[in-house]
N, C-alpha and C positions, 0 to 999 in steps of 0.2 A: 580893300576886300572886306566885307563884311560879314562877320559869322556868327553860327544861328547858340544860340543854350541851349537845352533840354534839362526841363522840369522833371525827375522821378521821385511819386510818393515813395516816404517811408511806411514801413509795415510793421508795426511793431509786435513781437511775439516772445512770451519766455520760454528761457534757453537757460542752460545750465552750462554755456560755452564760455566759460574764465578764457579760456584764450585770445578769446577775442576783443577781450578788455583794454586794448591799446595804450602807449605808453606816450600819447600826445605830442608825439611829432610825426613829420614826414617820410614818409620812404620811396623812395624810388626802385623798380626793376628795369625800366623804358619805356616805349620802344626807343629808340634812336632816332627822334625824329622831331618838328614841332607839329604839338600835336592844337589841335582847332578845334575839335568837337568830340562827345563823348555819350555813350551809353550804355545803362546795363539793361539784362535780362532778366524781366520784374520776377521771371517765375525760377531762373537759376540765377540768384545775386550772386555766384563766385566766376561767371562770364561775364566781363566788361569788354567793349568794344571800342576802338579809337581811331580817331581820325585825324589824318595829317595835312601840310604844307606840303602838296608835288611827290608825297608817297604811296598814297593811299590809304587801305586802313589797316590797324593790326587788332589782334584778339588775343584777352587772357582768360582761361579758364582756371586760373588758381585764385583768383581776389586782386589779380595784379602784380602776382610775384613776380610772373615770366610773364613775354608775350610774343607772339609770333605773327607775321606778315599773315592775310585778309584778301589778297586782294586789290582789285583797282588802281594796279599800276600807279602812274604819275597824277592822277589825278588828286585836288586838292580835294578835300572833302569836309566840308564846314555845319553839316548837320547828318544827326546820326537818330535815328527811332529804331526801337524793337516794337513788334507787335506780337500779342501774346496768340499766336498759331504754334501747333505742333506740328516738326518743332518751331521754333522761331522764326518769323520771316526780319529780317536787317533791312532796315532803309537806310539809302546812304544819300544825302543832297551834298551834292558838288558843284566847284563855280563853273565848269562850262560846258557839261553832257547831263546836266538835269537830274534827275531821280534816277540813279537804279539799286533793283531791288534783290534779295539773295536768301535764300536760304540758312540758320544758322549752321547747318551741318558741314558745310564744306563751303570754302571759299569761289565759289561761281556766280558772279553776278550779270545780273539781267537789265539790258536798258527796259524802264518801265514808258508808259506814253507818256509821259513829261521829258520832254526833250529839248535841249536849247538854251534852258535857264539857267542861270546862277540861282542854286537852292540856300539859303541860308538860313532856312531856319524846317523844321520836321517836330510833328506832334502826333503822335499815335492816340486815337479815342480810346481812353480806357474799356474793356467789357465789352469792345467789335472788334476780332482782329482784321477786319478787309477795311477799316477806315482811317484812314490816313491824312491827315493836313500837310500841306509844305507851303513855308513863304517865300518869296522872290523877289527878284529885282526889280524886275518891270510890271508882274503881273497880279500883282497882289499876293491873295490867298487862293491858293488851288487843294482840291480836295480828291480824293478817290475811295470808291466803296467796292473797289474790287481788287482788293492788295496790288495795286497799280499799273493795274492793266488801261483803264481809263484815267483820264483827268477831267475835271472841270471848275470855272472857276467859282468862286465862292467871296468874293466880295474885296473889296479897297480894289478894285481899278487897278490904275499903274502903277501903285505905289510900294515902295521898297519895303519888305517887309524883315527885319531883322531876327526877331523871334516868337514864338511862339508859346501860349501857356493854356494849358485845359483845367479847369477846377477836377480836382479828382471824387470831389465828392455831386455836384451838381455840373455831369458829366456835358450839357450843353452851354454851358458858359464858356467863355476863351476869350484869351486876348492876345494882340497882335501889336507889337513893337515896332516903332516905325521911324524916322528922321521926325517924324511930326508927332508925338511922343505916341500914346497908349488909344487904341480903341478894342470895343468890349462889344460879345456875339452873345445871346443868350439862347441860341436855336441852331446850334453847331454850325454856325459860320454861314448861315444861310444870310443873314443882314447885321452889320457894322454899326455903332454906334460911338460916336469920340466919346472920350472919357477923359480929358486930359486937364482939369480944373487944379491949377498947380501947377503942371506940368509944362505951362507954352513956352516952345522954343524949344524945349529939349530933348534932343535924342537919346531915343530909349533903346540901348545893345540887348538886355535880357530882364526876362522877366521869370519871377518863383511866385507859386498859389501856395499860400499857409493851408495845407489840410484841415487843419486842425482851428482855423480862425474863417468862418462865414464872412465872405466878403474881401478879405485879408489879401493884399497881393504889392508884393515887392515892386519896384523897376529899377534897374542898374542904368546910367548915364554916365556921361563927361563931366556930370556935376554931383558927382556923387549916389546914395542910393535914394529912395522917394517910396512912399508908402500911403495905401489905402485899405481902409477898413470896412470902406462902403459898396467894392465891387466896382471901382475906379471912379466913382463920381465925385470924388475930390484927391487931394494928394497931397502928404507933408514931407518934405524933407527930413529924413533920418539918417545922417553920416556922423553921430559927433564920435571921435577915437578912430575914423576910416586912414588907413598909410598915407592914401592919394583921391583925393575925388573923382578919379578918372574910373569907374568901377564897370567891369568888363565881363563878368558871371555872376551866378545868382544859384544857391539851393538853399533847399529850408527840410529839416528834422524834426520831428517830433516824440522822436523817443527819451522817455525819460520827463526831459524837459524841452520846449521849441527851443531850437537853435536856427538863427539865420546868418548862412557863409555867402562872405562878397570876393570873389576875385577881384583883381586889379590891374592894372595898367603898371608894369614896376616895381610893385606893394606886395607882393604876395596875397596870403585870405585872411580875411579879417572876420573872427564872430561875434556874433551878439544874441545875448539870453534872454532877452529883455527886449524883444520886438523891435529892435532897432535904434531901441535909446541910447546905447551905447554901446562901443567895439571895442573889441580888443586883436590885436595882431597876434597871427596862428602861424607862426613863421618858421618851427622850427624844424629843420632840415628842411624848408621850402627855401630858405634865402627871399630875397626880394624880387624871384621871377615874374615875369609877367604872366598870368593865368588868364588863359584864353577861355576855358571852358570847366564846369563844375557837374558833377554830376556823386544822386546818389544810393549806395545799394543798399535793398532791404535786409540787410542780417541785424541781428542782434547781438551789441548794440552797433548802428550804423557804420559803415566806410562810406567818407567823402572821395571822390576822387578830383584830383587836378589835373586839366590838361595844359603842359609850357611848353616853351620853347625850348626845356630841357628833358621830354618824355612826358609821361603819367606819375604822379606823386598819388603816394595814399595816407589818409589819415583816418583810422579808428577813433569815435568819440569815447572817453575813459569811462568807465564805469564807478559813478559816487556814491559810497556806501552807509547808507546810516540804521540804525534801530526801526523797527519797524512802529506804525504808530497809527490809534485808530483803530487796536483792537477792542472791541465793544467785551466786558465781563461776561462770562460763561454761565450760564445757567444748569443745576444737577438735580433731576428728579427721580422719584423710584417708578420707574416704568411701567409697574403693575403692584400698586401697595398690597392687593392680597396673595401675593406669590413671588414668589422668590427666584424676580425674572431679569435683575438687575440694575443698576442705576445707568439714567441715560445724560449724557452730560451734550450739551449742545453751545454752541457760540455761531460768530459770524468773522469775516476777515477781517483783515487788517484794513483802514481805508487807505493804509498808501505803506506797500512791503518794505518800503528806504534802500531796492536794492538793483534801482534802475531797469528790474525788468531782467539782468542774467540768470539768475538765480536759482536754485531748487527748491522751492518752497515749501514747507512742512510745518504741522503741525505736532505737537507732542501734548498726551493729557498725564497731568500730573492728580494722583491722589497721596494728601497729606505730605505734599513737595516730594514725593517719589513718584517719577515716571510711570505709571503700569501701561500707557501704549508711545511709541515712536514715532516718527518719520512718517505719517497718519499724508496725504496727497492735498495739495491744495483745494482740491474740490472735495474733501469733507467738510465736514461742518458739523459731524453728531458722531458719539461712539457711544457704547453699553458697556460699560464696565459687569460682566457676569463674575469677578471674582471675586466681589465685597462681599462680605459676612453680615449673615442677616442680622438688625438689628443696632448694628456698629454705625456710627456719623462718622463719617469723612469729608475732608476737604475738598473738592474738585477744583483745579486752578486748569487752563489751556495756554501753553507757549506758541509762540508766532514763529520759526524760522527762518530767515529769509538767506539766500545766496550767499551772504557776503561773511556770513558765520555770529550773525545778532541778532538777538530775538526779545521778545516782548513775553508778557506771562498779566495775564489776569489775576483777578483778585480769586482766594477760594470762595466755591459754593457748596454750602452745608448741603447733602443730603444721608440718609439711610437706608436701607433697603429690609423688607419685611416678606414675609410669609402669611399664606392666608390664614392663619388661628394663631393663637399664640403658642411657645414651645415650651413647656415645663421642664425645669433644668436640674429642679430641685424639689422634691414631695415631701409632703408634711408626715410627720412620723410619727406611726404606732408608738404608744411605750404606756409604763405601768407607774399610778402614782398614787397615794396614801387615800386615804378614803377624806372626805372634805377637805378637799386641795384643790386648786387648780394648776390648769398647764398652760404653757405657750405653742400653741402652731404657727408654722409659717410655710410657705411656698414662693421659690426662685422663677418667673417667667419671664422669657423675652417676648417684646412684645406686649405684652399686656397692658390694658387701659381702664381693666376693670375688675373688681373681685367679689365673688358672693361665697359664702361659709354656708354647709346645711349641714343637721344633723342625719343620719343614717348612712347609709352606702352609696358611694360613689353614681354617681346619675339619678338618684333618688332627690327629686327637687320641690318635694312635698313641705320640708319642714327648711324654710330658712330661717337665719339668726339674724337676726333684726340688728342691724348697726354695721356688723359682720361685713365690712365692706373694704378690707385691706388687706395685704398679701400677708399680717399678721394680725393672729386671730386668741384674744387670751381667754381661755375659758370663764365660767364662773364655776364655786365648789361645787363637786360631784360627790354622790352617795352612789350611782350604781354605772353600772360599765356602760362607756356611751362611744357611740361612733361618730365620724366625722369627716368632712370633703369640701371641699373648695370650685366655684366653677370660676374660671377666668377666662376674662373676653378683650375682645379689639370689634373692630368697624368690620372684620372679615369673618366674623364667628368667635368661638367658645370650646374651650377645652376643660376637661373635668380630670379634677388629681386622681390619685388612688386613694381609698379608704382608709383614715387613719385613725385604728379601734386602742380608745383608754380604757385600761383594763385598775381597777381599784384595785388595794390591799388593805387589810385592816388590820389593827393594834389589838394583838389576843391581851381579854383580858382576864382578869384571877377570881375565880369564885370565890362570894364570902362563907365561911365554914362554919358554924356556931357552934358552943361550946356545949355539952352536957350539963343539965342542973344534978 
């Protein structure tokens, strides 16, 4: 009996779901049954659907805690499609009543017009839900564009078709597993082309499309797994670390980092991070069952499901957490140098959060390594600090947060924030001093870039003092009362002090008196 795989992409999304962070082994809820073929519900991943040896099929809608009977009687059922209709329409291919098809809502299935066949393998077209592929025993590739009301066939003649796989990104591509290894469609199955350069002799059970690798496509065999990078025009042998060569399913993930799982004959699943250069045995709480069927659902981050001859196993991929890294230094300018409109600090993300993608990600901006905003939405990328004081330099640094509770922090960026004129803080002062003396004036401005001294009253800018070009200003000796002002400027304007009036005193002195002769 021959039975079909089914390919589903991952979908990667952040989630702030720690729960689902998996503790890298197996679990089992059931069913009770051996199970053959497997699917989930691309648009609800917590529905997987499974198919059995002479049971028919069962359904979980918790992720695979619990499952309950489906459906289809004794029948064996060796390939399983969802197609994305509301809600769900379920294909089931089974070895000896053909296709039929069902509604996810309730367990009533319908003979579709494929009738007769041994189905072994099922592939729904991503983005139609009335298109449907199935491979068979005798009759190739059959197709249907009317949720399986029709059939027709669609290419390989007689030939056995084991399983099926559709590029999820270049949606007419596919290929089709066969006793006679791999051939490749580029016009949805309309014409066949062998692909098998590598491959002769070899029977190919399942095949997995790398999402995320153009070209990229697994095959599982008797001799192990086989790998092309060019869209099947050639093929290398990739098994080194596999339990058994005999490899009997196929999924591939992309979240995080690609991961590629091989069912086995025996072996339990084997993965690899590393595109197949090398395995490692994923055994625990699987033992060394034989896994008929793999399949995977889009949460975040990913559940692998296995289908044995002991029930449905599930494995959550773990979530690896490291610092984030790639964050670019923040840039802090004054948003309006003539007004006093705040400093605006800006950056860009992280190039890579270190937090596989669970995570809550947040930004925090620090001035002078004190927080002044929080928890800022990954889709920031600019705040305005309105609370700096005008005139003061601060530091602006931005921290990365990622999920796993680590974060990254920029270097600080110097800016200061201004006012349109400058603000005088401090006036130069009246006062009264000896007659040929002089005095010291000065004046305190923020701000200020520039300084001019005039003699007379405040805005009187008739008489300036030559040199007089500093916030201190020292007179020369004075004989008679003189007044005096300061104007101070910036790039935004000019502020004038108040009038500061020297007032002289003089040393009374003694008439001389002459004497009588």
């Amino acid at each position: 009996m021959r039975r079909a795989r089914v390919l589903l992409t991952v979908v990667a999304a952040t989630s702030a779901a720690w729960a689902a962070a998996g503790s890298g082994t197996w679990t089992s809820a059931g069913p009770p049954a051996i199970i053959l073929s497997l699917a989930v519900d691309p648009s609800t991943p917590g529905t997987v659907y499974a198919g059995s040896s002479a049971a028919g099929a069962f359904r979980s809608t918790d992720g695979g805690a619990s499952w309950g009977g489906f459906g289809l009687g004794s029948n064996s059922v060796l390939a399983l499609a969802v197609a994305a209709t509301t809600p769900a329409t379920v294909y089931a291919g089974t070895a000896a009543s053909g296709v039929l098809t069902n509604s996810a809502s309730a367990p009533n299935w319908t003979s579709s017009g494929l009738l007769y066949n041994s189905v072994q393998a099922l592939a729904a077209l991503p983005g139609t839900a009335a298109t449907v592929f199935a491979g068979t025993n005798v009759n190739g590739v059959m197709k249907t564009t009317d949720s399986g009301v029709t059939w027709v066939k669609s290419g390989l003649g007689n030939t056995s078709v084991l399983a099926l796989a559709i590029d999820p990104v270049d949606t007419a591509t596919m290929y089709a597993a066969t006793g006679s290894g791999v051939f490749r469609s580029g016009d949805h199955g309309s014409s066949w082309v062998s692909a098998n350069v590598g491959l002769a002799g070899v029977t190919v059970r399942a095949l997995a499309v790398d999402p995320a690798g153009a070209g990229t496509v697994y095959a599982a065999s008797t001799a192990g797994v086989f790998k092309t990078v060019d869209g099947g025009s050639t093929w290398s042998p990739v098994s080194s670390g596999l339990t058994t060569l005999s490899v009997t399913s196929l999924a591939v993930t992309t979240w995080s980092a690609p991961k590629v799982y091989a069912g086995t004959a025996g072996g339990g699943v084997s993965v690899s991070t590393n595109g197949g250069g090398s395995w490692s045995a994923l055994l625990g709480g699987l033992a060394n069952l034989s896994v008929n069927a793999l399949a995977v659902a889009p949460t975040v981050p990913p559940t692998v499901y296995a289908g044995t001859a002991g029930g449905v196993f599930a494995y959550t991929e773990p979530v690896v957490c490291r610092a984030p890294s790639g964050l670019v230094n923040n840039t802090a300018v004054d948003a309006d140098p003539c007004a006093k409109k705040g400093l605006s600090i800006a950056w860009t993300a992280p190039a890579d959060w270190g937090d596989s993608g669970v995570g809550t990600r947040t930004f925090d901006v620090l001035r002078n390594d004190i927080p002044v905003a929080t928890g800022l939405a990954e889709t920031a990328h600019a705040y305005t600090d309105t609370t700096a004081v005008a005139y003061v330099e601060y530091a602006y640094a931005v921290r990365a947060d990622n999920g796993c509770g680590l974060s990254a922090t920029t270097v600080g960026a110097i800016a200061s924030d201004t006012t349109a004129r400058p603000a005088i803080q401090a006036q130069p002062s009246s006062g009264t001093i000896w007659a040929g003396h002089s005095t010291l004036l000065s004046v305190t401005a923020s701000g200020a870039t520039g300084y001019q001294w005039y003699t007379g009253t405040s805005g009187d800018t008739s008489h300036p003092v030559v040199g007089a070009t500093a916030f201190r200003y020292s007179t020369p000796k004075l004989y008679s009362n003189t007044s005096y002002w300061v104007q101070v400027t910036n790039a935004c304007g000019s502020t004038a002090s108040d009038t500061a009036a020297i007032t002289l005193k003089w040393h009374r002195l003694r008439p001389h008196v002459g004497r009588a002769q």
